[in-house]
Backbone as JSON, one array per atom type, in Angstrom:
{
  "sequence": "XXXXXXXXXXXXXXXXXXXXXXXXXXXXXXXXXXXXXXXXXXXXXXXXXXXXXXXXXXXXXXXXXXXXXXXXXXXXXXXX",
  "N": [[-24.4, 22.56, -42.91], [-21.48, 23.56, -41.58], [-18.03, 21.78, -41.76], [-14.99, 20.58, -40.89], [-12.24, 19.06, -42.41], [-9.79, 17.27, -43.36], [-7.27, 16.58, -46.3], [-5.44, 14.74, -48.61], [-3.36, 17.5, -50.8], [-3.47, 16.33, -53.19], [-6.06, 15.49, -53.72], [-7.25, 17.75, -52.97], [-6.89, 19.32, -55.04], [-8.26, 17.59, -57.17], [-10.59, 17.44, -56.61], [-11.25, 20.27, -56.9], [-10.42, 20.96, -59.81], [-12.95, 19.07, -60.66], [-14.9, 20.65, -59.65], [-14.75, 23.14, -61.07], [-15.04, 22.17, -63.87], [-17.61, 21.3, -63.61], [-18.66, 24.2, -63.43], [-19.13, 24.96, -61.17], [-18.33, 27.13, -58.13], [-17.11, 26.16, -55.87], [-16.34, 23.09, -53.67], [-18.13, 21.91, -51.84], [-20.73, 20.8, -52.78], [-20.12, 18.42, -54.25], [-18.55, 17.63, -52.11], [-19.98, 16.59, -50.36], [-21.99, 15.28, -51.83], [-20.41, 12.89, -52.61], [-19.91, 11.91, -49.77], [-22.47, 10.93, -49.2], [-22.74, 9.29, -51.33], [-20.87, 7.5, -50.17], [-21.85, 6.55, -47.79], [-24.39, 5.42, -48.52], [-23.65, 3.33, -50.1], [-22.52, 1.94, -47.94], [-24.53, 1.69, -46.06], [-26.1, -0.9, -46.68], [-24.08, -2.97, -46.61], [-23.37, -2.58, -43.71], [-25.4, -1.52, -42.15], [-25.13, 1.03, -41.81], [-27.04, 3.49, -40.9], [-28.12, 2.52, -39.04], [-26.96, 4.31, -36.84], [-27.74, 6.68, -36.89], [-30.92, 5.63, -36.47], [-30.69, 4.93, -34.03], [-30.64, 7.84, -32.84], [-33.27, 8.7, -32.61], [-35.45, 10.13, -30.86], [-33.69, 12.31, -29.84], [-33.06, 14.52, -30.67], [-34.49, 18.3, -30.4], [-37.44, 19.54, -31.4], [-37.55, 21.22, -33.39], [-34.87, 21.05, -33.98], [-35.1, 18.62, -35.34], [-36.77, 18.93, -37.02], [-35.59, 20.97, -38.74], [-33.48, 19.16, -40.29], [-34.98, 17.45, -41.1], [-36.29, 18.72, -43.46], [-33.62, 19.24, -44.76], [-32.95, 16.56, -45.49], [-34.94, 15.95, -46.83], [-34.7, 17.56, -49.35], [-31.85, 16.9, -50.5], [-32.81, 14.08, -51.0], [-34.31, 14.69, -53.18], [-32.53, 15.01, -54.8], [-31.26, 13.16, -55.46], [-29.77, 9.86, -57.03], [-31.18, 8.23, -58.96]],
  "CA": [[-23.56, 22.69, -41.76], [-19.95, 23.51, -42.02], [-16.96, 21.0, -40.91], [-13.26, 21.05, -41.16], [-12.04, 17.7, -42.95], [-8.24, 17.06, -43.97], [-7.3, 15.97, -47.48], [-4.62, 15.57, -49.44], [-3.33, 17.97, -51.72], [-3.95, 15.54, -54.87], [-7.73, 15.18, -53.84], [-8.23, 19.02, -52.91], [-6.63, 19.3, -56.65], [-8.74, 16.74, -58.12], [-12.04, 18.69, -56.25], [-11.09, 21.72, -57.44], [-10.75, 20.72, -61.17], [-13.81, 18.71, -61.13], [-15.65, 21.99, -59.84], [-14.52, 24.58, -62.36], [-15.4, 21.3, -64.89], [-19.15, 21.05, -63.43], [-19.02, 25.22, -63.2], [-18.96, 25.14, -59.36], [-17.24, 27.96, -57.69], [-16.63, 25.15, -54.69], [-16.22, 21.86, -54.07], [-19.17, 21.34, -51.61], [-21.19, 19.95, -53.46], [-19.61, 17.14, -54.55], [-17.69, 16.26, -51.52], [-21.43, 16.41, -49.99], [-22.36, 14.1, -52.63], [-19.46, 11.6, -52.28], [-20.16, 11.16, -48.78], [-24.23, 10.58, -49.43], [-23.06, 7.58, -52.3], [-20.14, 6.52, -49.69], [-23.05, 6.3, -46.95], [-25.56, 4.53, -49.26], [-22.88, 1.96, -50.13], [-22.14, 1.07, -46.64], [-25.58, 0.81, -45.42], [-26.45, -2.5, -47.35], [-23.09, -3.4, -46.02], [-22.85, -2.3, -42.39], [-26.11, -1.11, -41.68], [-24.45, 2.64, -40.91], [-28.21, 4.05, -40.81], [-29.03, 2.8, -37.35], [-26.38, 4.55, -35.64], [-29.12, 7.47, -36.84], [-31.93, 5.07, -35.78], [-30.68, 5.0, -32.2], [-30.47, 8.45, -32.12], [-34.53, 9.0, -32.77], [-35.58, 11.23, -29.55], [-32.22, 13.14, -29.15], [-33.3, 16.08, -31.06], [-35.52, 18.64, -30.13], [-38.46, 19.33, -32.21], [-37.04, 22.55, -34.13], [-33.48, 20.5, -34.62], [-35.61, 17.58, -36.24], [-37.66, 19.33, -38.36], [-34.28, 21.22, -39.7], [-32.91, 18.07, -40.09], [-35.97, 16.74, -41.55], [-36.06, 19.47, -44.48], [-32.57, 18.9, -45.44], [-33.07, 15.34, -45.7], [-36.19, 16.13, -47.91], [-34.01, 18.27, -49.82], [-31.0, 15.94, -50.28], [-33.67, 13.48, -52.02], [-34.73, 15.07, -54.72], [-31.06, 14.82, -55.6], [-30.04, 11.39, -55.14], [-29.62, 9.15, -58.49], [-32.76, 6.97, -59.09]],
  "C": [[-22.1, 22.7, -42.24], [-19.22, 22.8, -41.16], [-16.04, 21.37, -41.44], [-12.99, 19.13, -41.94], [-10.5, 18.15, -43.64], [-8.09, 16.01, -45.02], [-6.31, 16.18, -47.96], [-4.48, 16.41, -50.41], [-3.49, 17.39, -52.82], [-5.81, 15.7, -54.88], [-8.15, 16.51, -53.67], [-8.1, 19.38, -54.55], [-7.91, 18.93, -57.53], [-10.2, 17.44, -57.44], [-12.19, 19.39, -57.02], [-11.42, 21.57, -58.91], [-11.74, 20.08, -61.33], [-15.18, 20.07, -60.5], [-15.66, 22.87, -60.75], [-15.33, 23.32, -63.47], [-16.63, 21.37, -64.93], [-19.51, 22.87, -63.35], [-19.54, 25.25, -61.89], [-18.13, 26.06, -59.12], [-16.27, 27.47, -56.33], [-16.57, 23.98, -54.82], [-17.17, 21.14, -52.86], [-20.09, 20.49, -51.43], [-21.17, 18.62, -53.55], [-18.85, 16.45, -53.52], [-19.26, 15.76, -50.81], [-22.49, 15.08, -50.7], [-21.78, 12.63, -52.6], [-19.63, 11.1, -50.95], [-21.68, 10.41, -48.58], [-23.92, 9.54, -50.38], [-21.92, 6.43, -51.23], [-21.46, 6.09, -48.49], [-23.87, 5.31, -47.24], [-25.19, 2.95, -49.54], [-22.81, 1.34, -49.07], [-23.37, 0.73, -45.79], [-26.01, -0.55, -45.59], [-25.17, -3.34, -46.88], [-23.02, -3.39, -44.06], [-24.21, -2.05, -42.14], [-25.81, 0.46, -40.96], [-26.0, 3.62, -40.79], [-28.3, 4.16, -39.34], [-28.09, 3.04, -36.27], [-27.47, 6.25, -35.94], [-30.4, 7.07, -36.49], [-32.12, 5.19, -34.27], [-30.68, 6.98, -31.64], [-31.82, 9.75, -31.78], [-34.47, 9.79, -31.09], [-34.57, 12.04, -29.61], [-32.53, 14.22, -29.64], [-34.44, 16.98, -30.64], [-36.21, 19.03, -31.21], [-38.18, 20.31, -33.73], [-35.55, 21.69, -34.95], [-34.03, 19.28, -35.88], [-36.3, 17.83, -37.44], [-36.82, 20.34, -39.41], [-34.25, 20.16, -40.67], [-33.55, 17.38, -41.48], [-35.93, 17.33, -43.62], [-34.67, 19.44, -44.89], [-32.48, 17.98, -45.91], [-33.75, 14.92, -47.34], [-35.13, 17.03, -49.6], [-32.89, 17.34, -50.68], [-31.57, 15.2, -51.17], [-34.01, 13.6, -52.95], [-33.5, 14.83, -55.61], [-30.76, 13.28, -55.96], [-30.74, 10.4, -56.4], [-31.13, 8.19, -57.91], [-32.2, 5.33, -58.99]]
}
C-alpha cells in the first residue's frame, strides 16, 4: 500500500544512501522494515498489536485474506 510520510531531509539522505549501499533503487524497503522492528519493539512495551486485535471483524473476507498474505509474506522476512 502506498502512503505519504514527511521526513527530514537528513533521513531521506541517509535512506537514499543506505539504498544505493544495499543496491535498492528505493527506499521502501527499509523504511517498511524500520517500521515492522519499531512495531515489534513497542509491542512488548505497549501492547500496540491489540489496537489490530480490536479490529478482528472489520474487514471483509477478500480485504482479510489480502491482508492475510502480506502478513504471511512479511514473515518469512523478519530476523529470527
Amino acid at each position: 500500500m502506498r502512503t505519504t510520510i514527511e521526513l527530514s531531509d537528513d533521513l531521506i539522505a541517509a535512506l537514499h544512501a543506505l539504498a544505493v549501499k544495499k543496491g535498492q533503487r528505493g527506499y521502501s524497503r527499509i523504511m517498511e522494515e524500520a517500521v515492522k522492528h519499531y512495531l515489534l519493539d513497542h509491542e512488548k512495551e505497549e501492547g500496540a498489536w491489540s489496537v489490530v486485535g480490536r479490529m478482528r471483524g472489520s474487514w471483509g473476507a477478500e480485504e482479510a485474506a489480502e491482508t492475510r498474505k502480506k502478513l504471511e509474506e512479511m514473515r518469512k522476512n523478519w530476523p529470527a
